[in-house]
C-alpha positions as CSV (number, residue, x, y, z in Angstrom):
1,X,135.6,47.8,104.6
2,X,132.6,45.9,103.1
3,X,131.8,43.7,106.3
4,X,128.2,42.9,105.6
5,X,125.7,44.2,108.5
6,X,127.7,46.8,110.2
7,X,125.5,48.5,113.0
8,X,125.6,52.0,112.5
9,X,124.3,54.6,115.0
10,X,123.9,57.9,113.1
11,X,123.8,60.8,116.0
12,X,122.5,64.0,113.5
13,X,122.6,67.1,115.9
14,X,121.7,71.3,114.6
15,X,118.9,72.2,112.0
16,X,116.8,70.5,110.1
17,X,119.0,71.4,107.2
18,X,121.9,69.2,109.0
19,X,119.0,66.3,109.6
20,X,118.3,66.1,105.7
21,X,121.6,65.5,105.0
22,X,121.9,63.1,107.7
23,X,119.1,61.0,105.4
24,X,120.5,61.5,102.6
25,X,123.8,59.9,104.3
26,X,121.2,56.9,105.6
27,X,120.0,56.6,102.2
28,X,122.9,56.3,100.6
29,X,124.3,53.8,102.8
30,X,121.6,51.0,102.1
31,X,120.4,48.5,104.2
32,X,122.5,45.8,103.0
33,X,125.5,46.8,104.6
34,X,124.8,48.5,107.6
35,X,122.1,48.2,110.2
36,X,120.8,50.9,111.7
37,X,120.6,50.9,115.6
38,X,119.6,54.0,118.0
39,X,121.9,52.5,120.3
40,X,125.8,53.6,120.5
41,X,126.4,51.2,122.7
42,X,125.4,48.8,120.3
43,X,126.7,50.2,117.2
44,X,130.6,49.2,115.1
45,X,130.3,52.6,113.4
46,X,128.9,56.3,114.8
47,X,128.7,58.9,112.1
48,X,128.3,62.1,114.5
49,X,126.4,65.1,112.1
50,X,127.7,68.2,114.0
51,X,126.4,71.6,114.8
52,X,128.8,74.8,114.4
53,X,126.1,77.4,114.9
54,X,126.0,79.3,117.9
55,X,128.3,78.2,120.8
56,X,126.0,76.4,122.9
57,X,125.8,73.9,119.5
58,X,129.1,74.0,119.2
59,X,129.6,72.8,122.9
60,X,127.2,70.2,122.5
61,X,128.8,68.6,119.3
62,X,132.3,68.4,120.9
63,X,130.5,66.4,124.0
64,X,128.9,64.4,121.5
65,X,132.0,63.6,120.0
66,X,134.0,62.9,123.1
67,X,131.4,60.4,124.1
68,X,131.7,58.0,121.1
69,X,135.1,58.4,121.1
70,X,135.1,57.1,125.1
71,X,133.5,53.9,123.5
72,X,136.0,53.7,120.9
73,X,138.4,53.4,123.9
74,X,136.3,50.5,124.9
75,X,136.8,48.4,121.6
76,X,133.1,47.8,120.4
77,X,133.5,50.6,118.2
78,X,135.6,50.3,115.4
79,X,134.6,53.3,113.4
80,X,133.8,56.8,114.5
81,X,133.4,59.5,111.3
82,X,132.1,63.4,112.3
83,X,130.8,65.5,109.3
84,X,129.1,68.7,109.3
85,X,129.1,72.7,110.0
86,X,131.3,72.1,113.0
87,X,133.8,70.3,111.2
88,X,133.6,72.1,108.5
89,X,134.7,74.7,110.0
90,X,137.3,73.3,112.5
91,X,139.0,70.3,111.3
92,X,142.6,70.9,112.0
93,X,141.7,71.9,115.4
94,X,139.2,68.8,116.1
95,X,141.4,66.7,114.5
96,X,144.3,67.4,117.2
97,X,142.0,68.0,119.9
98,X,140.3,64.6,119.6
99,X,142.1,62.2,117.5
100,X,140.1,59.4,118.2
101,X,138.0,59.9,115.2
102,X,138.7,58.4,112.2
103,X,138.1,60.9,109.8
104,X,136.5,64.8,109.9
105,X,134.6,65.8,106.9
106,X,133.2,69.2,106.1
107,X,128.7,69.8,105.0
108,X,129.4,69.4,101.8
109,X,131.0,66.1,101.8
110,X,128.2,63.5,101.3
111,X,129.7,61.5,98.9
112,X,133.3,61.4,100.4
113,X,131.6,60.5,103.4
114,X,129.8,57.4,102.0
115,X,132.6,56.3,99.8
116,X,135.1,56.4,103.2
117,X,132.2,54.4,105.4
118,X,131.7,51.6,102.2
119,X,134.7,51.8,99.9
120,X,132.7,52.6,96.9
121,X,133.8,56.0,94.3
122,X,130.8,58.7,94.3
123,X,131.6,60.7,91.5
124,X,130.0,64.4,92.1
125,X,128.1,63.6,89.4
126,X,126.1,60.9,90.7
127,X,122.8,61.6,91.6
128,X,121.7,61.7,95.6
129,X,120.5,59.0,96.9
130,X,117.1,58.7,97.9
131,X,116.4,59.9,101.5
132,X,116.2,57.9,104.6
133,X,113.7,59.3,107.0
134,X,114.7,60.4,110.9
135,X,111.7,62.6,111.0
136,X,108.2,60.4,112.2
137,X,106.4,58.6,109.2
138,X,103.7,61.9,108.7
139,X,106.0,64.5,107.9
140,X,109.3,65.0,106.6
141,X,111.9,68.1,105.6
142,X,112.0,69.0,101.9
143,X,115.5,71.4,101.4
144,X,114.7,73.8,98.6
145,X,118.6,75.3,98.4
146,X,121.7,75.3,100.4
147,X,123.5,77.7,101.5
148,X,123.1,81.7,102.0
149,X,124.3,84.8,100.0
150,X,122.8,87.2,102.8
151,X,125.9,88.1,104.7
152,X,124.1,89.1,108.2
153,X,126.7,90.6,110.3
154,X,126.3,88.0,113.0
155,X,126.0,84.6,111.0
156,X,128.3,82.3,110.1
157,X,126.2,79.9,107.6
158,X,127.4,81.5,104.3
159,X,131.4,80.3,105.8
160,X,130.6,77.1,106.6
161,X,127.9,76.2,103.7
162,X,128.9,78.3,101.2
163,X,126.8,80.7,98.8
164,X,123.0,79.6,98.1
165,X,122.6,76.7,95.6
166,X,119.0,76.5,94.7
167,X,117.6,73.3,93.2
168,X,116.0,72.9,89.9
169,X,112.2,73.1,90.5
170,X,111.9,69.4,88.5
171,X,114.8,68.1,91.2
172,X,112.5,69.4,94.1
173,X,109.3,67.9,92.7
174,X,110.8,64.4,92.1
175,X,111.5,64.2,95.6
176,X,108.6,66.0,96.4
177,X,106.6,63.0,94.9
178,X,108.6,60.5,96.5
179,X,107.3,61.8,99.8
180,X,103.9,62.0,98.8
181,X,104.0,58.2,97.9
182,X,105.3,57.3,101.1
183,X,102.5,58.8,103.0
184,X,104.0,62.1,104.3
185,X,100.7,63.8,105.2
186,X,102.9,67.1,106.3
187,X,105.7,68.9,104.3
188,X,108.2,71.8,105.9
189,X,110.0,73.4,103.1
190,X,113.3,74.6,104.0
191,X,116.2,76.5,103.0
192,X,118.8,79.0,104.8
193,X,116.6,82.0,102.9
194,X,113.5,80.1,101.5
195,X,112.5,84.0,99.7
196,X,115.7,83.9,98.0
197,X,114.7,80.9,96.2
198,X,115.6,80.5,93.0
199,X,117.2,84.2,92.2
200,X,121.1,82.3,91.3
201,X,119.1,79.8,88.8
202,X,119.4,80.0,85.1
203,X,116.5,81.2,83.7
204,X,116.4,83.1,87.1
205,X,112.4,81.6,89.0
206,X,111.1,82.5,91.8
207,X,109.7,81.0,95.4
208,X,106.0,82.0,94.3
209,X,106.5,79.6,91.2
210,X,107.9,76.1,93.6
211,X,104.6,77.2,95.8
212,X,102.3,77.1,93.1
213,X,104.1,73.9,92.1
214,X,103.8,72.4,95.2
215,X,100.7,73.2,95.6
216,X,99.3,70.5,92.9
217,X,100.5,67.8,95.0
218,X,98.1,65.1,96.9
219,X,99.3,66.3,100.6
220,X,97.4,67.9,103.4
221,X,100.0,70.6,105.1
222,X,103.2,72.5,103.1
223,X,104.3,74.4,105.6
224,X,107.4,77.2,104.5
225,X,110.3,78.1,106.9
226,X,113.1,80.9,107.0
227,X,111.6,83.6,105.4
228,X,113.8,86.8,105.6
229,X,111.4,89.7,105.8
230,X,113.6,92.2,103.0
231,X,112.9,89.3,99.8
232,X,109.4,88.8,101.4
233,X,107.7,90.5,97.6
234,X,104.0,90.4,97.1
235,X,104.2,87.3,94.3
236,X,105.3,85.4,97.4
237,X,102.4,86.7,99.4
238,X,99.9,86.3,96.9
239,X,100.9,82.5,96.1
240,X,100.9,81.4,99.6
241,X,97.4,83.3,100.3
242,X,96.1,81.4,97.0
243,X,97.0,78.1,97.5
244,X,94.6,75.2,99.1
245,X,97.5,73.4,100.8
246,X,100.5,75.8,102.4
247,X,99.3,75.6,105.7
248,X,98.2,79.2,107.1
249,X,102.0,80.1,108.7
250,X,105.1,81.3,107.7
251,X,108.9,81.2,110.0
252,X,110.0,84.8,109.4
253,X,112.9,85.1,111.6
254,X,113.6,89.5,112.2
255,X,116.4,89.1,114.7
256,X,115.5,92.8,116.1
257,X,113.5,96.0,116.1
258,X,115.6,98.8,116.8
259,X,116.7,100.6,113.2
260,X,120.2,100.9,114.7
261,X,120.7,96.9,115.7
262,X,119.2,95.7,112.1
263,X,121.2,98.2,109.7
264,X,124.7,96.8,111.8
265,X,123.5,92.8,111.7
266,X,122.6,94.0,107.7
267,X,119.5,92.7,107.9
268,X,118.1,95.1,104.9
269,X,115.0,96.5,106.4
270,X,114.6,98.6,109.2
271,X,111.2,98.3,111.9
272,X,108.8,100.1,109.3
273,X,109.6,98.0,106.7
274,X,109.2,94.9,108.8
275,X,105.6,96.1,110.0
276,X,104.7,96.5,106.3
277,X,105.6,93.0,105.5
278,X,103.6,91.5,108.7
279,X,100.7,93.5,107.7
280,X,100.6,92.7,104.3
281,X,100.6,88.9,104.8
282,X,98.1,89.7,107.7
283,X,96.1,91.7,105.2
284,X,96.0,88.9,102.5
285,X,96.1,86.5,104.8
286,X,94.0,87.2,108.4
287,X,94.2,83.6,109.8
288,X,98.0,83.2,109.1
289,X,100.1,82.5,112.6
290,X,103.7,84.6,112.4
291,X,106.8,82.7,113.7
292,X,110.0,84.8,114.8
293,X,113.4,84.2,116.1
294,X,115.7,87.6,117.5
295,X,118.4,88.1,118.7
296,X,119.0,89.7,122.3
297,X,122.6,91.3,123.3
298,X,123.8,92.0,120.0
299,X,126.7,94.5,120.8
300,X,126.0,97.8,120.9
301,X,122.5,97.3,122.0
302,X,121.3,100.0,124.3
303,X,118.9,99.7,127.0
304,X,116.8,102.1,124.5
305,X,117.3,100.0,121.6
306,X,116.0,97.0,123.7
307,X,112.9,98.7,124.7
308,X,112.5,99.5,121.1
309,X,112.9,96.0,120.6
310,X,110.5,95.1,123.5
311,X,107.7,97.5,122.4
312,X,107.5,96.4,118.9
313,X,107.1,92.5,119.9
314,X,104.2,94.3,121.7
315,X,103.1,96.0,118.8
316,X,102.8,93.2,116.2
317,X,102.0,90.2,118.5
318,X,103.8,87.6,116.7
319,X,102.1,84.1,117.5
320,X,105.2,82.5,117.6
321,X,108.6,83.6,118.9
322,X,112.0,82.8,119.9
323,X,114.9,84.2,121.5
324,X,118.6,83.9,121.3
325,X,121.0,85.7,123.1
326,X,123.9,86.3,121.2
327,X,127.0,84.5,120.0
328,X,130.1,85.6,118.9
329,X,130.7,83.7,115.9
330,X,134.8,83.8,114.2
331,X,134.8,84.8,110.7
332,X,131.6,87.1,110.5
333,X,131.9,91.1,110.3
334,X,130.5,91.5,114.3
335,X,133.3,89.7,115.5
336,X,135.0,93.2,115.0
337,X,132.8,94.9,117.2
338,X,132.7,94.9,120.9
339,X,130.5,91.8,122.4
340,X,130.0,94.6,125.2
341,X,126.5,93.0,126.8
342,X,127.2,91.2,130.1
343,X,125.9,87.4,129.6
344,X,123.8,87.9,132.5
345,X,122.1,91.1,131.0
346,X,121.9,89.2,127.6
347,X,119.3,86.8,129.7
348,X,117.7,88.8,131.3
349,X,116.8,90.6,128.2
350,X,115.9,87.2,126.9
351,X,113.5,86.4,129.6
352,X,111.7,89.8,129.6
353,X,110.6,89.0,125.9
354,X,109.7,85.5,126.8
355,X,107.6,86.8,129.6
356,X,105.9,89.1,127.2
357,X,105.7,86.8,124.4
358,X,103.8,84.3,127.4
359,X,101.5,86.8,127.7
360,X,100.8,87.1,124.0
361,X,100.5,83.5,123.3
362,X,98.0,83.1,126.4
363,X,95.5,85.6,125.2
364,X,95.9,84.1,121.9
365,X,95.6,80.5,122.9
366,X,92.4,81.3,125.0
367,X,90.8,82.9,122.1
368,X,90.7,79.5,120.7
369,X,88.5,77.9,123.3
370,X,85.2,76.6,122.1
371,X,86.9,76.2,118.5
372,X,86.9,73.0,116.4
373,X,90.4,72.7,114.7
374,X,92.3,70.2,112.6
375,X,95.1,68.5,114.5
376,X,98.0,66.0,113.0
377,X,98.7,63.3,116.0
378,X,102.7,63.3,116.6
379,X,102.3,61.0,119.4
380,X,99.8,58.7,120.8
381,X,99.4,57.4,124.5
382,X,96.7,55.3,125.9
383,X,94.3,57.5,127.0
384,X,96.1,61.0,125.3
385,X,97.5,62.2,122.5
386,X,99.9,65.2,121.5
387,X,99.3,67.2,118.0
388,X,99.2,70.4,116.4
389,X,97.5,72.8,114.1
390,X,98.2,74.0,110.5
391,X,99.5,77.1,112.8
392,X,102.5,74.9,114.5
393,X,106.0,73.5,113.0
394,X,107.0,70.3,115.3
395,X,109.3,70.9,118.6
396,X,109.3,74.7,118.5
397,X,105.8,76.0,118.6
398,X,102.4,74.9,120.4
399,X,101.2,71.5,121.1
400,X,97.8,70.3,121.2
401,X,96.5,68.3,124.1
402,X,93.9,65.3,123.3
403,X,92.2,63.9,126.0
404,X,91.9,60.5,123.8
405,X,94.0,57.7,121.8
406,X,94.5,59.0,118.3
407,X,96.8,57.2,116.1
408,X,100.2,59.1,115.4
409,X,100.2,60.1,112.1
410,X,96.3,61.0,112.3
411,X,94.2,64.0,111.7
412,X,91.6,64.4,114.0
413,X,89.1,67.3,114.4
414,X,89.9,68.7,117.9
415,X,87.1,70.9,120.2
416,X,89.4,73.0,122.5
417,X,87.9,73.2,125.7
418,X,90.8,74.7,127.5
419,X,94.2,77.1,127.0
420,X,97.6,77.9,128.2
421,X,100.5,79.5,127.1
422,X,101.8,77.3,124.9
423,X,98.9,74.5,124.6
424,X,95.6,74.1,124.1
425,X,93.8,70.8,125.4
426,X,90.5,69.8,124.5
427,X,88.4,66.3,122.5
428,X,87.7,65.0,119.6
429,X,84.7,65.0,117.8
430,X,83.3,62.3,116.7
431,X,86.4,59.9,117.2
């Protein structure tokens, strides 16, 4: 198995939690003996980084799946390995179902995986390999922990990736570094809880202390993700509003706001307790943009406790939001209750919120006209150029539009001269 040069097409689908691991994997692998290609057509080996969250990921991971296996059939590939949350949880099952593949292995199984795809023994003791990036040259994912201890009645993370396992500040900070020299101008700090950071360490630390850590680093933008609202505490608050580089937003995912939907997905805080937490960091912080995810359809959910829902997203005009309807997902405690909403009510619940979070986001993208801001160039054409703000993560929130050629990777001072729901479009100054 040590043919020199292999192509490898490495197909990473799901979270950015899923794509670290898929450079890590890269990494790992080293460039001696395989050669990466984007093309399956092209490749000898597919490694397939599955999804098992939600069932429209699930779907799409088993398609994925069948299609390298279809050129398997062909003969130009030779090996076809799946790894992840999907076959984590279902490897018997994907195993009889599509036996094409040469080997399942779970999201814990990095080193098995490399030492099936070159041959080699990984002890667990060997250190991880540096990463390989997937993400564009400017910015990369930094994963502070894996895993979740939350037990949310409707997720199934903790079953497939186990109980949180924080990393030692010093771990994070070495690779932290390692970015930093390579030129990442952004950093998006990530972990199934990030507030929970650090609470099953020995001596116990805390998120507040990896911020102010991070924060003595040469980089532009740290930006944090996943915040669950209950372990939100004011050390966290005051760190972020005290630091010169943690970009001014924060991914606080609420799933609901109806007292009688969060206390059965065990989400810890009912709507007052969420306000409180929005407020404060709004209080410490007035120019910090708010990202949220809910949930729509969770059984049990009345019209009533939807308009609850609706009328608080009205209240607290979150600057960023996203909706899922939901899943039933095997293993978790809602899978005992009635999934009682009819899929075409869950959508049409989904849409009403996107049509009032439109609104939202249009009165607060106009507001921004006639502003200067600082935009980081993700992509570059010849006479425009797409970016965002400190106030956007890449491929879920706002773009900005430049009328002019910046270099990718750039920051440019931007004058917005015009607004839409999710975009703002305006010039540079003095580019």
């Amino acid at each position: 198995m040590s043919n020199p040069q292999r192509k490898l097409n490495m197909i990473s689908l799901g979270c950015a939690k899923a794509l670290v691991d898929s450079e890590l994997l890269l990494g790992g692998l080293g460039k001696d003996e395989f050669k990466l290609t984007q093309e399956a057509e092209e490749a000898d080996t597919i490694v397939v980084n599955t999804c098992g969250f939600l069932d429209i990921a699930r779907e799409e991971s088993i398609e994925t799946i069948l299609q390298a296996a279809e050129l398997k059939k062909s003969g130009q590939l030779k090996q076809l390995v799946v790894m992840g949350c999907l076959s984590e949880r279902y490897p018997e099952e994907l195993a009889k179902e599509i036996p094409e593949v040469d080997r399942y292995f779970g999201s814990n199984n990095l080193k098995e995986v490399m030492s099936f795809l070159t041959g080699k023994d990984y002890s667990k003791d060997d250190p991880l390999f540096y990463r390989s990036l997937l993400t564009p040259s400017h910015y990369a994912y930094l994963k502070i922990a894996e895993g979740c201890d939350n037990g949310c009645s409707f997720c199934s993370i903790p079953i497939m990736r186990g109980l949180q396992k924080s990393r030692s500040i010093d771990s994070i900070m070495w690779e932290a570094k390692k970015l930093v020299d390579q030129g990442i101008k952004e950093m998006l700090v990530i972990a199934q809880d990030s507030t929970s950071y650090g609470w099953d360490l020995s001596p116990k630390v805390y998120l507040s202390d990896l911020i102010k850590e991070l924060d003595t680093l040469d980089i532009d933008w740290i930006r944090l993700h996943y915040a669950h609202p209950a372990h939100l505490s004011r050390r966290i608050i005051d760190a972020m509003a005290n630091a010169k580089n943690v970009c001014r937003y924060l991914d606080m995912p609420i799933q609901h706001g109806s007292d009688k939907i969060l206390k059965s997905m065990r989400r810890g805080l009912g709507q007052d307790g969420i306000r409180k937490r929005v407020n404060q960091f709004r209080d410490a912080m007035p120019d910090i943009r708010i990202r949220t995810t809910l949930i729509v359809g969770y059984p049990g959910e009345t019209e009533n406790n939807f308009k609850q829902l609706y009328d608080f997203v009205e209240e607290m005009a979150f600057d960023r939001l996203g909706v899922f309807t939901y899943s039933e997902e095997e293993g978790t405690l809602a899978e005992a209750l009635e999934d009682d909403i009819p899929f075409d009510l869950k959508n049409e619940r989904k849409a009403e919120i996107m049509d009032l979070q439109a609104n939202i986001s249009s009165e607060k993208n106009n507001a921004m006209i006639g502003k200067a801001l600082k935009v980081l160039v993700d992509k570059s054409g010849d006479s425009v150029s797409v970016g965002r703000t400190e106030y956007d993560s890449p491929e879920i929130d706002n773009i900005v539009h430049i009328k002019a050629s910046v270099p990718k990777g750039e920051f440019v001072q931007v004058k917005i001269d015009s607004a839409n729901e999710y975009e703002l479009i305006g010039r540079p100054i003095n580019h």
